[in-house]
N, C-alpha and C positions, 0 to 999 in steps of 0.2 A: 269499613274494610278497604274500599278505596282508596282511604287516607294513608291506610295502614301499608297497601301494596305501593301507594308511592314513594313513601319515605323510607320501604325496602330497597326499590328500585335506584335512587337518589344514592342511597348508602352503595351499594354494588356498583352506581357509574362512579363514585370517588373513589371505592378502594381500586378501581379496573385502571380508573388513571395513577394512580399512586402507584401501579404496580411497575409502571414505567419509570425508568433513569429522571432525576432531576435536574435542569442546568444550573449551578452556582456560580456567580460572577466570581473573577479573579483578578485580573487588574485590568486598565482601562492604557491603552497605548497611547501615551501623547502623540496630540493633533499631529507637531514637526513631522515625527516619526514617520507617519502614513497609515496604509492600511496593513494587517498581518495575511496578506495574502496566503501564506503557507505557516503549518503550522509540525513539528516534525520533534519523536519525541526518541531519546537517546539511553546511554546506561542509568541506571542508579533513578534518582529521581530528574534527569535532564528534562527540559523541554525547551525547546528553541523556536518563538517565530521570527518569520521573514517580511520584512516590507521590503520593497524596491530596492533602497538602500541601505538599510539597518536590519542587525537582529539582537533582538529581544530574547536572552537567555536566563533561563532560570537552573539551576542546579539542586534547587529543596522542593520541589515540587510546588512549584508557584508563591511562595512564600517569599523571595527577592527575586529582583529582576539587575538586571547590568544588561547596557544600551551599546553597541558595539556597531560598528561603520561599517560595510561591507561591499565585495566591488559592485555590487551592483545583480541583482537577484531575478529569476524569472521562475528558476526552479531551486530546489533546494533538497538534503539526503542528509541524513543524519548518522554516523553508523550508534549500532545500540550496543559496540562492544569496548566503545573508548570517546576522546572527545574528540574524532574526526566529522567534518562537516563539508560538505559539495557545495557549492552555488555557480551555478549558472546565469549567462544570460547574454546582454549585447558586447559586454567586454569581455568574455571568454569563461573559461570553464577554472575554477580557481579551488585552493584544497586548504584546511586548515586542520594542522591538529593539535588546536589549543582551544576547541571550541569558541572559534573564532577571534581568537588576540591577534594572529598573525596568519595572515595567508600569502598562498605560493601560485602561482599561475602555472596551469597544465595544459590549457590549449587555447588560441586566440580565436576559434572561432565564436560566430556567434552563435548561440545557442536558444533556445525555444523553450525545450521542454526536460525532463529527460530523469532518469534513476538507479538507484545503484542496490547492486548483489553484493551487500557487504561479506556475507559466507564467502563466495568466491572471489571475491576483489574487481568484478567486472561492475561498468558503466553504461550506459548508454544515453545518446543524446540527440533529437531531433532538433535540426537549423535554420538557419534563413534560407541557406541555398536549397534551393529545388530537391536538386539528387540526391544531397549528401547529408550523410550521418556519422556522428563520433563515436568513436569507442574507446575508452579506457582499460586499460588490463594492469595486471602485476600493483595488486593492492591500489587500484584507480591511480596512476601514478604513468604511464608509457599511453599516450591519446595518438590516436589516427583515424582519417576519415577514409571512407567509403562512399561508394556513388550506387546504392540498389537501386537509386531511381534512374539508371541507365542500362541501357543492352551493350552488348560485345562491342558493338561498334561508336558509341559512347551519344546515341540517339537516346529523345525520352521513353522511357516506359511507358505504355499504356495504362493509366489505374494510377500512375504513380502522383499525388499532388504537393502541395503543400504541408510537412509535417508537422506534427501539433504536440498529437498526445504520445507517451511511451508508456508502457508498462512491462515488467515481468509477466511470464506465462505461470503457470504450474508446475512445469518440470524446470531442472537445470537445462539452460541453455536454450530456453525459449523465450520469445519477446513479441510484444504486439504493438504496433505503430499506425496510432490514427492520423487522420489525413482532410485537412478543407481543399474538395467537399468530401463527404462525408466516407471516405471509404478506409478500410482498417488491411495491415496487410503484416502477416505472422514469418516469425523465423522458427525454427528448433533446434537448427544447430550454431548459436551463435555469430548468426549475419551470415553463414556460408552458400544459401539458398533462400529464398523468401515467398510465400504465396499470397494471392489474393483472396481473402477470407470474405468482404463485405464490399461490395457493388456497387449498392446503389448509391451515387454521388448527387446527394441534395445537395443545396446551398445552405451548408453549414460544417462548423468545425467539430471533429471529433477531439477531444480535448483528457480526457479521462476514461483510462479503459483495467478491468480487472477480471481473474479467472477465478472461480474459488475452486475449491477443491476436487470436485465433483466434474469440472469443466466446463465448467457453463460459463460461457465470455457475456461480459456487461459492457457497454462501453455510456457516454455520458456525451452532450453536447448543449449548446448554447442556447436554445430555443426549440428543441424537438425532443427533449429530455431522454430518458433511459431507451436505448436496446438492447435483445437479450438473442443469444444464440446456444439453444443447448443440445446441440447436434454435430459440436466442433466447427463451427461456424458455415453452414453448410446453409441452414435458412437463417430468418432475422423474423424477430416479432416486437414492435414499440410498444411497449409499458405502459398502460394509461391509469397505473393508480401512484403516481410520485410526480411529482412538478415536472411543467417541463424547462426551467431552468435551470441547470446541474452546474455547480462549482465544479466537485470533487466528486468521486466514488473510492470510496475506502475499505477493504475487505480487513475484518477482523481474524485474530485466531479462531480456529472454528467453523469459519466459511458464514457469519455476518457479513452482509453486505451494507453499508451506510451510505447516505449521499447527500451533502450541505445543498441545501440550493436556496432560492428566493425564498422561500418558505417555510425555513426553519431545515432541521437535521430527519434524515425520512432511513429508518433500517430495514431491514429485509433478513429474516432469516430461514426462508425457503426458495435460493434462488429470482428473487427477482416476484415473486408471483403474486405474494402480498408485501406490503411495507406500513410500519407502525411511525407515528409521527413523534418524534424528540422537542418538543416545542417548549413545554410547563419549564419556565424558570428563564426565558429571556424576554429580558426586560426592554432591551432598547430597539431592536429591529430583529425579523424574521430574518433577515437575508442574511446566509452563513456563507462564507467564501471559502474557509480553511478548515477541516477536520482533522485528527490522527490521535491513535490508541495508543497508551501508555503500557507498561510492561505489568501492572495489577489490574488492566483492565478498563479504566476510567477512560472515557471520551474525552477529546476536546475539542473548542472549536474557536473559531476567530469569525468577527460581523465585518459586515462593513463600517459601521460606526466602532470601530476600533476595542471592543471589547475583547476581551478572553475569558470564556467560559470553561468551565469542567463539567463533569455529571457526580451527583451525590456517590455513587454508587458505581461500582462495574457495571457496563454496558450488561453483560451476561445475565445481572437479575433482573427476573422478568420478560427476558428478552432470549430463553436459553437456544443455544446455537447449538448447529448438529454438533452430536461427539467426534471430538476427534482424540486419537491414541495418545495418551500420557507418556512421555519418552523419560526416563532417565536410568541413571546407571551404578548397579550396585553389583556387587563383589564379582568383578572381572567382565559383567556383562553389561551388555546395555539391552534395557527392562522396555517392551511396549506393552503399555497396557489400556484394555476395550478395544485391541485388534478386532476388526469387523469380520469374517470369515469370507476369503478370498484368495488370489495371487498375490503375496506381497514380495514387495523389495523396497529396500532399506538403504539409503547412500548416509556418508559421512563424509562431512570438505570443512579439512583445517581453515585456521582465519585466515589464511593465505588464499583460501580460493582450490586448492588440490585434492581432488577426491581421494579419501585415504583407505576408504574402507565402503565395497557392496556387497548385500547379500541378498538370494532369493528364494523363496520358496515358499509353499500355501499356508497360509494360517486357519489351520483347525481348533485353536485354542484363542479365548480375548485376551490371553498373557502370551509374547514371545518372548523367548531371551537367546540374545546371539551373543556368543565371545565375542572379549574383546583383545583381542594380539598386537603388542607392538606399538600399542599408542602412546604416549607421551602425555603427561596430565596436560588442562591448557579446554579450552571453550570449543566444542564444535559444531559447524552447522549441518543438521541433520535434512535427509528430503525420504518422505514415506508415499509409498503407491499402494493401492489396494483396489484394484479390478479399475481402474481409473481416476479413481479418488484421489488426491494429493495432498499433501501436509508437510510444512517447512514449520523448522522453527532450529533454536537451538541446545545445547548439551551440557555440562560442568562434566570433568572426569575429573574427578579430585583425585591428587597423590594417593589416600587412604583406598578408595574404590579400589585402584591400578593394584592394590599389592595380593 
């Protein structure tokens, strides 16, 4: 019977690990090249990594690759509605939209870190200098800096350090900027006022920071791994079940949370609380630098020993993420569907960045349907609320819906 109960048990610990994503090697980045530090996935089947000074594009979903020079990379944005591409870094802030054949310089500063609201065509960018920050507007294309790490009188900030990390918030028009050392400080109305959300200034860089939907701020750091704030950043509590080396933190559709670090890919799909380990299927080294989600859902990732990895499978199986509202748009209306019951409000912002369309009101039903007036067929990016909750993503309004 003993025998019997083991080799039950043995079967249930392989199917429990089977029921996790696989990773499948995909190509290996020549040595020249360097590391794929960043890894940033676009329309159709795009994916494009970043080394220092190259990037590695593939447009069939990893099936070729084409090697392309680029000025020189520290960050990097991909938009997911064409082949425009960001890169940042020591020579300035540069634009291409030919996925990479040709680029245009937009700002000479130098830059850090930084991301972009392709829905709304804004930027933003953390620098060398102390104070200052870049902003991009009008389809990331008009760059100008800002000094939040300054008072009236153009003395420093208290809180204010060195910037690192950037992130989008949850809402349009929110952004989070971490800081060596360790302190993180939030906007809501696009740079016009700024608070101090997180304090305590260890010796260390905050480097990666994310909101999911629900609110709850993550941020990531070099050796003191995960913090979580789910109070609007009002306290702080550090994570002691995910490494404490953090590459990246990645938020999926959904409100998954991911994080590359030393130790292989580590997800979280209850806020931060627990996290499932991504490891079965790399073969040359634990240490993941680069992650990002592809538009069907498959993970990627990039090592340090220069690999590019996939996962068999959507992240989603096995791994299911909270619900979030299925949005799309049929005969005149745009359809949400598993509306949670709450206060909802509903935004629409053309690829241009311009809000074209809000509405609000309670959801009593898990189906709404709001008219649509006046829109113009053409792709939009959508922003959903429900009692706090948030969810971006984007829309088709085909000519045939419109009539």
């Amino acid at each position: 019977m003993k025998y019997i109960l083991g080799i039950l048990g043995a079967i249930m610990l392989v199917v429990a690990a089977r029921s996790q994503p696989r990773w499948e090697p995909v190509t290996q980045i020549p040595g020249q090249l360097g590391i794929p530090w960043v890894i940033e996935t676009g329309a159709g089947q795009t994916v494009v990594v970043g080394t220092r000074s190259w990037l590695c594009v593939s447009t069939d979903g990893g099936a070729s690759w084409q090697y392309r020079q680029q000025p020189g990379l520290l960050t990097m944005s991909v938009s997911p509605y064409s082949g425009e591409i960001v890169v940042g870094g020591a020579g300035g802030v540069y634009i291409s939209n030919d996925t990479g054949g040709t680029w245009q310089q937009i700002s000479n500063a130098r830059v850090v870190s930084g991301t972009v609201d392709w829905v709304r065509g804004v930027a933003l960018f953390s620098t060398e200098a102390l104070s200052a920050l870049i902003w991009c507007r009008d389809t990331v294309r008009n760059c100008y800096a800002t000094f939040p790490g300054e008072d009236a009188s153009g003395r420093p900030r208290p809180g204010w350090g060195n910037t690192i990390g950037v992130a989008r918030g949850a809402r349009p028009q929110e952004w989070l900027v971490g800081h060596w050392p360790s302190w993180v400080w939030r906007t809501r109305d696009d740079g016009n006022t700024w608070e101090w959300i997180h304090k305590d200034g260890y010796n260390d860089a905050v480097h990666t920071l994310v909101v999911t939907p629900r609110g709850t701020i993550l941020f990531g750091t070099t050796i003191n791994g995960v913090w979580r704030s789910t109070d609007d950043g009002a306290t702080w509590q550090r994570l002691r079940t995910v490494p404490d080396s953090i590459s990246q933190l990645l938020l999926l559709p959904g409100g998954t949370v991911c994080a590359a670090t030393n130790r292989g890919v580590f997800c979280s799909r209850d806020e931060g609380e627990t996290w499932d380990a991504l490891v079965e299927g790399l073969r040359d080294t634990l240490a993941v630098v680069s992650i990002a989600v592809d538009s069907a859902g498959y993970l990627w990732a990039g090592t340090f020993r220069r690999w590019i990895y996939r996962t068999d499978r959507p992240v989603s199986v096995g791994m299911a993420a909270p619900l979030a509202p299925s949005v799309r748009v049929r005969a005149r209306e745009l359809e949400l569907l598993g509306v949670p019951a709450g206060m909802l409000r509903v935004e629409l912002y053309s690829i241009l960045g311009r809000q074209v369309m809000a509405w609000e009101g309670r959801a009593e039903a898990s189906v709404v349907r709001i008219p649509l007036v006046g829109l113009p067929a053409g792709v939009y990016g959508y922003w959903v609320s429900v009692d706090g909750r948030h969810w971006r993503g984007t829309v088709p309004l085909l000519p045939q819906e419109l009539q």
